[in-house]
Backbone bond lengths (Angstrom), bond angles and torsions (degrees), N, CA, C in turn:
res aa  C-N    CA-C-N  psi(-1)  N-CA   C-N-CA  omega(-1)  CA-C   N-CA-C  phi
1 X - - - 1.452 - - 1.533 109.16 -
2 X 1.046 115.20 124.32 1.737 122.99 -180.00 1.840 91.15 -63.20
3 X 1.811 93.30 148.92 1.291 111.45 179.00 1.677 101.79 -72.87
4 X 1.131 121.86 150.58 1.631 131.61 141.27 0.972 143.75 -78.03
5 X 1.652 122.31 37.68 1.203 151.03 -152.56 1.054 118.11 152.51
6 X 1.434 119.82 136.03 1.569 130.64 139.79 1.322 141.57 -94.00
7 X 1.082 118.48 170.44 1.962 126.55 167.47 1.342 112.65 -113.47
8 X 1.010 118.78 136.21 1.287 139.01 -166.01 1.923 100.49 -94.30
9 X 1.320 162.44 35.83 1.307 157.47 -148.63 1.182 94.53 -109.51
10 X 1.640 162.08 12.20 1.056 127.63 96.05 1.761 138.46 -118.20
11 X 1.238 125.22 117.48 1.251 152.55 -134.86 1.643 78.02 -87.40
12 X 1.531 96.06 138.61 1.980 92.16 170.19 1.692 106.96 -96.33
13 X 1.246 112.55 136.56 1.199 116.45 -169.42 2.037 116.22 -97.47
14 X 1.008 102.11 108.55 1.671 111.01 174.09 1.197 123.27 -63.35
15 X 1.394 100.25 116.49 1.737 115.80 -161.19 1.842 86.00 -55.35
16 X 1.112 118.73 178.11 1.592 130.56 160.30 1.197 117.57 173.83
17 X 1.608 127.78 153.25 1.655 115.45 -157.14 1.628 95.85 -137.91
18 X 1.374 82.77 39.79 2.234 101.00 175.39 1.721 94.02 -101.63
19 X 0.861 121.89 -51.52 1.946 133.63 -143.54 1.033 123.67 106.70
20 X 1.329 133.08 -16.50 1.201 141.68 127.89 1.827 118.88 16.52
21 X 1.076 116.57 116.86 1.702 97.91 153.22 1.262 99.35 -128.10
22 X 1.302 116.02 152.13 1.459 142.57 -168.51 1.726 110.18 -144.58
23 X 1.333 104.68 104.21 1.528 111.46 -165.14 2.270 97.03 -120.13
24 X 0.968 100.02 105.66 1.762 100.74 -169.07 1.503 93.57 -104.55
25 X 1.424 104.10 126.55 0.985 141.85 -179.27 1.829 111.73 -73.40
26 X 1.288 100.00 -64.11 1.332 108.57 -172.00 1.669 89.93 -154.95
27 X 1.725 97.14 139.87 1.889 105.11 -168.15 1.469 107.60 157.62
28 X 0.910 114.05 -175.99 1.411 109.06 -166.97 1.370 113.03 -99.75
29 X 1.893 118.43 5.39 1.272 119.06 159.09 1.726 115.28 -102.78
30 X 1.504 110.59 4.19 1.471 113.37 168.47 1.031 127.90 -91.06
31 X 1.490 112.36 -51.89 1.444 127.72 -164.98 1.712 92.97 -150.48
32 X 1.191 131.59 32.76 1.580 115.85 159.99 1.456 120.51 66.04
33 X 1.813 103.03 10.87 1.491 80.66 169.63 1.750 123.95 -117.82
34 X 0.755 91.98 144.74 1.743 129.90 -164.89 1.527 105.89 -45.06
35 X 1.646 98.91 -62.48 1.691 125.30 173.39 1.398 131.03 -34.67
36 X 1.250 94.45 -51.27 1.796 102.88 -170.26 1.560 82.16 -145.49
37 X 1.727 96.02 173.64 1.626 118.43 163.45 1.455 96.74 -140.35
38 X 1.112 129.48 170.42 1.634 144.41 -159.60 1.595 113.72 -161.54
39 X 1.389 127.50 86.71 1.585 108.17 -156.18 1.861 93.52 -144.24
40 X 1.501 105.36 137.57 1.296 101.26 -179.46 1.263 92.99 -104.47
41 X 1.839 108.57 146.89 1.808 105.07 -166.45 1.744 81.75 -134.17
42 X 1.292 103.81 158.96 1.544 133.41 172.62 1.253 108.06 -137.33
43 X 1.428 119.33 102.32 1.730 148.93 170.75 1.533 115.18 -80.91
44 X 1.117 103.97 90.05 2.035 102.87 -177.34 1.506 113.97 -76.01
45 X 1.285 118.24 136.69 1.228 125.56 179.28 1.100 116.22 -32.29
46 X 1.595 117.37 124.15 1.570 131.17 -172.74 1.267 128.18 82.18
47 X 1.477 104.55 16.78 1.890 115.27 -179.80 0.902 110.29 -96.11
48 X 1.442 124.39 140.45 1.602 144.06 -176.72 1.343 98.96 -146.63
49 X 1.471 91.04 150.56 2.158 104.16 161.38 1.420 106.95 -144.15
50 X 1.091 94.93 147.13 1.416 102.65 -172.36 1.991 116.36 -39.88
51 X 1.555 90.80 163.01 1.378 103.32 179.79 2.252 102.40 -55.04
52 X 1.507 120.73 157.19 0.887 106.01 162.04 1.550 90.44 -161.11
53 X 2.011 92.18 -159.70 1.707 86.54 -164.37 1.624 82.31 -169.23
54 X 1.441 102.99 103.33 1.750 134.42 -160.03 1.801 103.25 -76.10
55 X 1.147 111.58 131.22 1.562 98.23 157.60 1.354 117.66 -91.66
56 X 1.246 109.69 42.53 1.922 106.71 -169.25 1.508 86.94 -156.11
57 X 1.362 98.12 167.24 1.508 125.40 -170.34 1.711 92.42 -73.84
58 X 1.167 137.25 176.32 1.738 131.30 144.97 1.362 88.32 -146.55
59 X 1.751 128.63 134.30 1.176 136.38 141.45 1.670 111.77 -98.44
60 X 1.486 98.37 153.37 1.802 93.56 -173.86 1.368 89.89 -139.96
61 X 1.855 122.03 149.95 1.137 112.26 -178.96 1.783 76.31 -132.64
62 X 1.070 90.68 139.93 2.270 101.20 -171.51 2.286 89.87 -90.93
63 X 1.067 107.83 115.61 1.261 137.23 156.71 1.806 122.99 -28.42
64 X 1.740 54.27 -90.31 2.215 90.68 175.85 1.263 109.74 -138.58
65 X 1.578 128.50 149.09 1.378 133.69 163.37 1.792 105.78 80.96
66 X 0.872 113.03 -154.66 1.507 124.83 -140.60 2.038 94.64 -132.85
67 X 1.530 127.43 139.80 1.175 114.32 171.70 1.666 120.72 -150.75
68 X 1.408 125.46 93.33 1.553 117.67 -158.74 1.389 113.62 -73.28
69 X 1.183 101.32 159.97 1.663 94.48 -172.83 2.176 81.04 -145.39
70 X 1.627 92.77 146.09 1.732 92.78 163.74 0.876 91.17 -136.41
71 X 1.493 108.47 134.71 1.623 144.57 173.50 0.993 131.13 -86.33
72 X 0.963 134.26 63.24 1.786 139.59 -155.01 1.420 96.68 57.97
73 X 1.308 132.25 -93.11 1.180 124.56 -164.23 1.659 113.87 -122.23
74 X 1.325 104.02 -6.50 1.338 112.79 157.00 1.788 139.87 -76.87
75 X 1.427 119.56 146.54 1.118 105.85 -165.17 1.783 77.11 -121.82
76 X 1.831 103.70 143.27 1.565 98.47 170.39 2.215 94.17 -155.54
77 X 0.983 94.59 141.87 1.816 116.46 -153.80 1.774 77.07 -117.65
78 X 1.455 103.12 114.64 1.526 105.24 164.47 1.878 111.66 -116.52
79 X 0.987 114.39 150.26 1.476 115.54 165.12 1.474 132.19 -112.02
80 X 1.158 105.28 178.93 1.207 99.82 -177.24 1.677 123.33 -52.78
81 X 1.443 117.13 137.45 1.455 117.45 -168.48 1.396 117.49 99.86
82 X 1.213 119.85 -52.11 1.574 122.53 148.70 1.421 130.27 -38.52
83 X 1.450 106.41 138.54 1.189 104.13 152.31 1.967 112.26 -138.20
84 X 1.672 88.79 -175.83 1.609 89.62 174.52 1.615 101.66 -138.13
85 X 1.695 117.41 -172.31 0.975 120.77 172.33 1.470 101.90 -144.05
86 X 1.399 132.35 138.53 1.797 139.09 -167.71 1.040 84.65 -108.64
87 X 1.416 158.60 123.33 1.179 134.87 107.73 1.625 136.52 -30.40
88 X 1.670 113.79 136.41 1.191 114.64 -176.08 1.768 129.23 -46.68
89 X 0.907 118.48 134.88 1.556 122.87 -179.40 1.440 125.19 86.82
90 X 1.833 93.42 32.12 1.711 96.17 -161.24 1.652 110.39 -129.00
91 X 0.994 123.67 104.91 1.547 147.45 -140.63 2.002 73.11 -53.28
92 X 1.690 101.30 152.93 1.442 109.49 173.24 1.687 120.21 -173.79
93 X 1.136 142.33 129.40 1.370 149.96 169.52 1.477 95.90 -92.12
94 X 1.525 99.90 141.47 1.770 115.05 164.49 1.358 101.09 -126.59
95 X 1.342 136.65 131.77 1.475 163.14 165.86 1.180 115.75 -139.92
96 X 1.215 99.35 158.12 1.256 131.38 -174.54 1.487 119.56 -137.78
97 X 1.552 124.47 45.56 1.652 153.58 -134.59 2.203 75.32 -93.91
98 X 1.038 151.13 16.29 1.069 127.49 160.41 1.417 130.74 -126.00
99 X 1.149 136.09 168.78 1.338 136.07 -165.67 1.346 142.13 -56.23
100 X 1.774 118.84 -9.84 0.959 143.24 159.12 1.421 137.15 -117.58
101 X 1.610 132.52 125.89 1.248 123.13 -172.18 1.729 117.78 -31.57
102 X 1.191 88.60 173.87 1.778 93.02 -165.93 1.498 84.32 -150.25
103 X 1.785 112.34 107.25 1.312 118.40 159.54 1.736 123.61 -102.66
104 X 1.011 134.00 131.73 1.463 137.49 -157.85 1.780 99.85 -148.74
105 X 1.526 97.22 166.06 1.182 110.85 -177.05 1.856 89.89 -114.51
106 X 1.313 127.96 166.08 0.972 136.48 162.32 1.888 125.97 -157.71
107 X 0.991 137.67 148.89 1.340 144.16 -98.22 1.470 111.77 178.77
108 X 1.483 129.36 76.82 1.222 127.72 -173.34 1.621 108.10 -128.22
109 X 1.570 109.68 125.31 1.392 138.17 162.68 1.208 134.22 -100.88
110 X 1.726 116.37 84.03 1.221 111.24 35.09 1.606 109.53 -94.77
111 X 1.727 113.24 -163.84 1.107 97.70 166.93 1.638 145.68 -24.92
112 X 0.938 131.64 -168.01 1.369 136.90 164.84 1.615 119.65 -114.22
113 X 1.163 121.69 114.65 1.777 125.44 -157.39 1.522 97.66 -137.88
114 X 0.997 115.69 125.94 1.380 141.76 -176.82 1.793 102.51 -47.95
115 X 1.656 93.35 -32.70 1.484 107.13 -169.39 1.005 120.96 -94.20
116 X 1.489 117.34 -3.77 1.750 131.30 169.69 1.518 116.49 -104.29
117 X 1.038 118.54 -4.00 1.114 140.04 169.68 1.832 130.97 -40.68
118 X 1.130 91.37 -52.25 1.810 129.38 -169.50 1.408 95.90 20.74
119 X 1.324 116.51 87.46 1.679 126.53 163.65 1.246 105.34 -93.07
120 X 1.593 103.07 129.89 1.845 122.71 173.38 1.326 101.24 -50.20
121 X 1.617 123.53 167.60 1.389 118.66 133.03 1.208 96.73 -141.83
């Protein structure tokens, strides 16, 4: 009888040439799914990526450390214990402009696709 559930014990890890680590749990670069993504990220002091504008939901719940996000025209600094939710199609920067790593969980519906993404440069 097939299980009704899985475990996730090893997370595929996303190359990146920020400092960044990006370890996905479940997504369409782990296990193929489409639906959701599931990825624990570690943001080193002074990392930014460009402004962009997601076709997917992203919720982030901040770990450890400190993590800015600007919202169209808002700027909002969450900490640890917090979280937020972006709704899809909504222009946004993620940094991490302070002195200590910033570990978070993050959470996008649907998945997370390189190609829904639409980051400025």
């Amino acid at each position: 009888m097939k299980k009704k559930y899985s475990i996730q014990k090893n997370p595929f890890e996303i190359p990146t040439t920020d400092g960044k680590i990006i370890k996905e749990h479940f997504g369409l670069a782990s296990d193929k799914n489409s639906q959701i993504s599931i990825a624990h990220m570690k943001a080193p002091a002074g990392w930014s990526e460009p402004f962009q504008t997601p076709e997917f939901d992203e919720f982030t719940f901040i770990i450890k450390g400190k993590k800015q996000f600007i919202i169209e025209n808002d700027i909002v600094i969450l900490k640890a214990g917090e979280s937020i939710k972006i709704n899809k199609n909504t222009r946004v920067q993620y940094s991490n402009p302070f002195d200590s790593e910033c570990e978070y969980i993050a959470i996008c519906t649907p998945a997370f696709s390189i190609d829904m993404v639409n980051r400025e440069h």
